[in-house]
C-alpha positions as CSV (number, residue, x, y, z in Angstrom):
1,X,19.3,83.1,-3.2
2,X,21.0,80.2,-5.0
3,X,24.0,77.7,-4.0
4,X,25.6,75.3,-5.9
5,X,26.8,71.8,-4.3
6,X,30.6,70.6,-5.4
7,X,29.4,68.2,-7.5
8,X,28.5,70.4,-10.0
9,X,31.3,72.7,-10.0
10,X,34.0,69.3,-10.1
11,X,32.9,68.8,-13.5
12,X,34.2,72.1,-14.4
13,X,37.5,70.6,-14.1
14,X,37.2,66.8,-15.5
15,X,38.2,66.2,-18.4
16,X,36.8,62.8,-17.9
17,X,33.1,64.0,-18.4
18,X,33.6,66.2,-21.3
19,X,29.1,66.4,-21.7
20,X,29.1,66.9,-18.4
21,X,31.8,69.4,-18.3
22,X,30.4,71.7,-21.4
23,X,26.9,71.9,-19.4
24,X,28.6,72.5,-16.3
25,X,30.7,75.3,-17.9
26,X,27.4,76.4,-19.7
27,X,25.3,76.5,-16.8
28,X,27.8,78.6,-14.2
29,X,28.1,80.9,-17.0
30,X,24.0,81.4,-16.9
31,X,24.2,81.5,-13.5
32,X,26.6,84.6,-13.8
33,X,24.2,86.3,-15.8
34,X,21.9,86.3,-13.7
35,X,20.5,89.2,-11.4
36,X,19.6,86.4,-8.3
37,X,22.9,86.3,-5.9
38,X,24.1,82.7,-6.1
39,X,26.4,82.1,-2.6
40,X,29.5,79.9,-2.5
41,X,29.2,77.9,0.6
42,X,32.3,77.2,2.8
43,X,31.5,73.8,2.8
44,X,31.5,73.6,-0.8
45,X,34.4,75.8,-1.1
46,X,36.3,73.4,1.2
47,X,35.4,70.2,-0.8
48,X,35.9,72.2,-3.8
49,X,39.7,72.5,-2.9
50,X,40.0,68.8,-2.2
51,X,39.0,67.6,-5.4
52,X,40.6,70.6,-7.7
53,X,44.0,69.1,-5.8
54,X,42.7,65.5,-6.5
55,X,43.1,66.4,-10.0
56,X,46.2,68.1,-9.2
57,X,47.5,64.2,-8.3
58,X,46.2,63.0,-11.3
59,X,47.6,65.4,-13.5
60,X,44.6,67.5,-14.7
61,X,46.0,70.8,-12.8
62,X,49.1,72.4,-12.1
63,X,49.3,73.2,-8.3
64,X,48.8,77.1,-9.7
65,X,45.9,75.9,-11.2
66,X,44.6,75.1,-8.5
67,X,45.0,77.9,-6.7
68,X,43.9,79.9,-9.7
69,X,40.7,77.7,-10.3
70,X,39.3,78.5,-7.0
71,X,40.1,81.9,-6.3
72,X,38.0,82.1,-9.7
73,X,35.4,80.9,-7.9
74,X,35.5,82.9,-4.7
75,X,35.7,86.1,-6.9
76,X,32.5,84.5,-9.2
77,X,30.1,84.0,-6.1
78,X,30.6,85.5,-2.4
79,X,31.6,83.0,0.2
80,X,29.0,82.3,2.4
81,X,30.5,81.6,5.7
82,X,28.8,79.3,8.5
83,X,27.5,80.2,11.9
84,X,27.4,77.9,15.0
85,X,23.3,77.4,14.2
86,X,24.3,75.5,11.7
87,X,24.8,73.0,13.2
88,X,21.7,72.3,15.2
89,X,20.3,72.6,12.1
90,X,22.2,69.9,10.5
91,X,21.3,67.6,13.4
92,X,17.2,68.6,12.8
93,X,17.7,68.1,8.9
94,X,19.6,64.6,9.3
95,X,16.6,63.2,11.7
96,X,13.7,64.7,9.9
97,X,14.7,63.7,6.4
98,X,17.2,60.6,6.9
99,X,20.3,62.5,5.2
100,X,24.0,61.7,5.0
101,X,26.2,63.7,7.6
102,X,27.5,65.9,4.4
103,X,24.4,65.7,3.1
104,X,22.6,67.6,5.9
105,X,25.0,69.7,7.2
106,X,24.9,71.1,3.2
107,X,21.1,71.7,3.5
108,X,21.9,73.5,6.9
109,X,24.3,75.9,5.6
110,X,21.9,76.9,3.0
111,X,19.0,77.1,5.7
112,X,21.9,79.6,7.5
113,X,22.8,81.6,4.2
114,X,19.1,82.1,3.5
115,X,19.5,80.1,0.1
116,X,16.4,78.6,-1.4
117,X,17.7,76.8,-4.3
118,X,20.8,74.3,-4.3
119,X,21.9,73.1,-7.7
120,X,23.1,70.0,-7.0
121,X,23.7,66.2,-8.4
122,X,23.5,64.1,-5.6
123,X,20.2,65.1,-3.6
124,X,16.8,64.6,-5.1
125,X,15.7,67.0,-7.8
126,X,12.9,68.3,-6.9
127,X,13.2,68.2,-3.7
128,X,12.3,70.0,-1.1
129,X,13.9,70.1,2.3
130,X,12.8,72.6,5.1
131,X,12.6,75.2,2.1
132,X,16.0,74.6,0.6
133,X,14.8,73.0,-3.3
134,X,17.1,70.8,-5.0
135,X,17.8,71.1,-8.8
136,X,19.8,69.2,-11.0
137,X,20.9,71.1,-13.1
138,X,22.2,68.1,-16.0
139,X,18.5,67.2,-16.2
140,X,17.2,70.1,-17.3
């Protein structure tokens, strides 16, 4: 099972990347296509809705947009919702590979969902931590 980490799905929305934005777009798309179940974690979800309204502010989105935008992607990729181990794991992930707090409790909640692949931006492609392998997906 895949995830995806915000990072990658921000750029859907910014029109200040417009490379960034057209590989994020085409990417998602290929992701769709796919027969592999790719989750949307709450986490991501949350973060998600923070910086869609962050471009509300700066004039990017309408405040229906927003709400439109990410109920796109809850009905694109089931939300994956956290359970308390989560966050032991998050502590043993933060110790044993010297993450950020966001960072680890991210890994954690794919550990929890059973994802083996995060596409994200901001980890280390390639990867590999407790079984959870990072891609970035503007390298390839």
């Amino acid at each position: 099972m895949n995830a995806i980490d915000t990072n990658v799905l921000a750029y859907l929305f910014d029109p200040n990347e417009p490379v960034k934005q057209r590989r994020a777009n085409e990417f998602v798309l290929g992701l769709l296509s796919e027969p592999e179940e790719c989750v949307l974690l709450w986490q991501v979800g949350v973060e998600l809705v923070a910086c869609l309204r962050k471009y509300q502010m700066k004039g990017f989105l309408s405040a229906e947009d927003v709400k439109i935008r990410f109920q796109e992607m809850v009905n694109s990729f089931r939300l994956q919702l956290p359970t308390a181990s989560l966050f032991e794991l998050s502590f043993t992930l933060h110790e044993r590979h010297s993450l950020s707090h966001w960072d680890s409790l991210l890994l954690a909640a794919c550990r929890d969902a059973g994802v083996t692949r995060l596409y994200s931006e901001d980890l280390q492609h390639g990867g590999v931590y407790d079984g959870v392998v990072v891609e970035n997906p503007f390298l390839s």
